[in-house]
N, C-alpha and C positions, 0 to 999 in steps of 0.2 A: 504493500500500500504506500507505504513511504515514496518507493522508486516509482510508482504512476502517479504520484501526487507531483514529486517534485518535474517529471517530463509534463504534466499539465500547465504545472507554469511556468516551466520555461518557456513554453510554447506562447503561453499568454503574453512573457517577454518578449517575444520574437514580434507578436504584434502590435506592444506598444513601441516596441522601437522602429516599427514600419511607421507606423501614424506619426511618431516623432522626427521622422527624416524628413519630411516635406516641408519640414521649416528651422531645420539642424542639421550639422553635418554629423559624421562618425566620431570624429574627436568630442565632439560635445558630449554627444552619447557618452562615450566612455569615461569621460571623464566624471559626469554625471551617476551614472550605475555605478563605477567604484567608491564616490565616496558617499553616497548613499550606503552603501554597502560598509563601508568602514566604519561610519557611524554607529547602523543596524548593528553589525555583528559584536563591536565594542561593547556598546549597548548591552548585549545579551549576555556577553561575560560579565556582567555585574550582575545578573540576575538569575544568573547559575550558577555561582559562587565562585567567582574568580578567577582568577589565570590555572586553575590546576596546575596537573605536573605539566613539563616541558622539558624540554633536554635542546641543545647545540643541532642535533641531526633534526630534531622534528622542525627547527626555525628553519634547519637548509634547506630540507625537502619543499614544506608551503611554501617559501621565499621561492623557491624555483619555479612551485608550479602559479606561484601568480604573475611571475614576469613570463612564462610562455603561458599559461591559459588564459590567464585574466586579461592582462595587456597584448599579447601576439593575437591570441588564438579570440578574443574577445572582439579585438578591433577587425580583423578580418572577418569575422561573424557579421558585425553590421556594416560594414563598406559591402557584404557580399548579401545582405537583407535589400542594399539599395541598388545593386547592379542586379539581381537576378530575382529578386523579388523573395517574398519569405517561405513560402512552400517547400520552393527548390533550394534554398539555401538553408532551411533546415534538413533536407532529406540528404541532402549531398555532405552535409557538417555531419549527417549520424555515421558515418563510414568508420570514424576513429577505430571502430575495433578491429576492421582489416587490417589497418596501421599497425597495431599493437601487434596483432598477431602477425604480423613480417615480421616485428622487428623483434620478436620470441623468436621466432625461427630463424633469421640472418644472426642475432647477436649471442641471443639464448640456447644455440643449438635443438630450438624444439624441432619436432616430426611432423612434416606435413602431415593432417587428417583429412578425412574424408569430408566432415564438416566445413572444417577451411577451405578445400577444393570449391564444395556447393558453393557455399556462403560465399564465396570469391566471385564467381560465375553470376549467380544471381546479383550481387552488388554490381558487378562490372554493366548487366544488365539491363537494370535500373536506371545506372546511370548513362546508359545510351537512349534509353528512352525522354531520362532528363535532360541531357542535350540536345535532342531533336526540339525538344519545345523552347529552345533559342528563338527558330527563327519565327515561331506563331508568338512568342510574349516579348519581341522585339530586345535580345540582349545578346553579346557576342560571344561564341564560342570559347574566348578565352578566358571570360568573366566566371565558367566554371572551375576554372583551379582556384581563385579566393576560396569558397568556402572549402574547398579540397585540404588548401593550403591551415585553415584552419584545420581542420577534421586532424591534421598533422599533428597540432599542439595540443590538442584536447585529446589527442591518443597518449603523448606522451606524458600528457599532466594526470590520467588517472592513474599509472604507474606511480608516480612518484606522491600523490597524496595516499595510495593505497599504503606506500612505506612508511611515507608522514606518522600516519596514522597510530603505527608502532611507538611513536616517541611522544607524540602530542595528542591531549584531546582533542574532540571533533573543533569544539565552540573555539578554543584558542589555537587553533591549526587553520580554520577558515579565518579567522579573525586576519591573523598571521599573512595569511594568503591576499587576501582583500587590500591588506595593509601596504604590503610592498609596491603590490598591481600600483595604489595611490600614489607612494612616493617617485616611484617611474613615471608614470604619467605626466604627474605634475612638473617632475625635474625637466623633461623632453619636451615638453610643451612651454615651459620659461626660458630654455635652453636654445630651440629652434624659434620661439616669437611664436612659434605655430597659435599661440590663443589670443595674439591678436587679428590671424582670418578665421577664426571661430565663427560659425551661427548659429545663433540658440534663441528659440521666441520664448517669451513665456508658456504659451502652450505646447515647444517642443520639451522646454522644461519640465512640464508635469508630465508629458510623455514618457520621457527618460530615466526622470525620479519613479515615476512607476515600474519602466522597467527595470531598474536598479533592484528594488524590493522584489521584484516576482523572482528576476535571473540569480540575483545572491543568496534570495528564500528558496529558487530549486536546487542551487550549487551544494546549499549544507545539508536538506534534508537527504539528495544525494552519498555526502559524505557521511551521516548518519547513516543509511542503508545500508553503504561500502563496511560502518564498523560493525552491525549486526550482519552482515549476509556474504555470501560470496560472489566476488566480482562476475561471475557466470551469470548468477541471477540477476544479479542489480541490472547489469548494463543492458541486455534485452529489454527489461520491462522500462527501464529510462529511456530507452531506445525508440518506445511508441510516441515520443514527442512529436514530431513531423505529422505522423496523423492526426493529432490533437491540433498544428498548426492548419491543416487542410481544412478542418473544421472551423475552427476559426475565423480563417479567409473566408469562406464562403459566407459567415454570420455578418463578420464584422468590416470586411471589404469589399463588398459585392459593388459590383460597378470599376472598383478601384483595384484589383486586382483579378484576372482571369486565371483559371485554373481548366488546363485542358484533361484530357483520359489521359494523355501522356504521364502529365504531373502525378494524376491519382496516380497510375498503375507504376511508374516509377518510382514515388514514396513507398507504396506497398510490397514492392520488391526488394528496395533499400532496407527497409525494418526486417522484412523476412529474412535478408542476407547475415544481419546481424544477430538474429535470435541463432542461425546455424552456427555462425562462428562463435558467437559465447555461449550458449545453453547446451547446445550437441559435442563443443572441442573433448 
């Protein structure tokens, strides 16, 4: 329940940072969901009784995976919600777990299975069906490596929160996490001038403050599920997000967002590829 609660709203994040791009860029976004997010999460260390234990490794682990998930693989999330629209940039971002499972096998010496063959085939699939709907929803063929490129980072950050996890608890690991994601941001962003071409309306602001809260509310119930359950389990059922995003669109974007059979039956194949690769491996 945890892992379909928190892909439900990620999903719901996914559409408020569509509705907030029309009057904001990605950096805004991001910058906005992290420290919403640092606040939150702070916040809730005070209300679950404080920093707990912690140790050096669990700071390095979260610290890592917030400068590749939170910042890499976050900002590439929404630059690729505005080039390719959210459906396909959620279904194409669930791939992480092909990711992972290469890079068990190239680095880990794992055994190809049969599960992975499937899962592979149907994800490659998928994502030809997602590409074909380029040229009906008007966006270019190489606007689908963005969210690919993230699905990269978000493969590698559940490894390294899974380790986290060993040294830190959940609330001051995400905390941890959230926090770093913040101080990069902001440093790169004061560093490059970049927040002087910043756009942000007030109504992209509430946009983004919302999906601050939904995306950093699914990020830790997430890692909560990761500490009760095995990553097999978790990740398929987090996995059904993208269909929760189709739904979505169709409620909340209709007119503004088109969704061909392609997109369905693409998504659907996406999530199928992944329940093979994590629940069958």
């Amino acid at each position: 329940m945890l892992a379909l609660v928190a892909g439900f709203i990620s999903a719901a994040s996914t559409i408020f940072i569509r509705q907030g791009l029309r009057e904001g860029d990605a950096y805004a976004a991001l910058w906005v969901s992290v420290g919403v997010g640092t606040v939150g999460l702070w916040g809730a260390t005070a209300f679950t009784g404080g920093l707990g234990p912690t140790s050096a490794r669990g700071v390095l682990f979260f610290g890592l995976a917030g400068l590749i998930g939170t910042v890499g693989g976050r900002l590439l999330r929404f630059v690729a919600i505005d080039k390719v629209g959210p459906s396909i940039a959620a279904a194409l971002g669930n791939v992480q777990p092909l990711i992972a499972a290469g890079l068990a096998i190239l680095l880990l010496g794992e055994r190809v299975t049969l599960p992975i063959l499937g899962g592979t085939m149907v994800i490659v699939f998928g994502t030809a069906l997602l590409s074909a709907s380029g040229r009906r929803l008007g966006f270019r063929l190489r606007h689908i490596a963005i969210p690919l490129l993230s699905a990269a980072c978000f493969g590698v950050v559940a490894v390294l929160r899974k380790v986290g996890l060993g040294h830190t608890g959940v609330v001051m690991g995400s905390a941890i996490n959230v926090t770093t994601a913040l101080v990069a941001v902001t440093a790169f962003m004061l560093a490059s001038r970049r927040y002087e071409r910043m756009t942000c309306s007030s109504s992209a602001f509430a946009w983004f403050a919302a999906a601050g809260l939904a995306e950093n509310g699914g990020v830790f119930l997430n890692i909560v599920a990761l500490s009760h359950g095995a990553v097999s389990v978790v990740t398929p059922l987090y996995a059904t997000a993208p269909i929760f995003v189709l739904f979505l669109s169709f409620v909340f974007l209709r007119g503004v967002e088109i969704v061909t059979w392609r997109t369905v039956a693409g998504t659907l194949l996406t999530v199928l590829g992944v329940y093979l690769i994590t629940a069958l491996r």
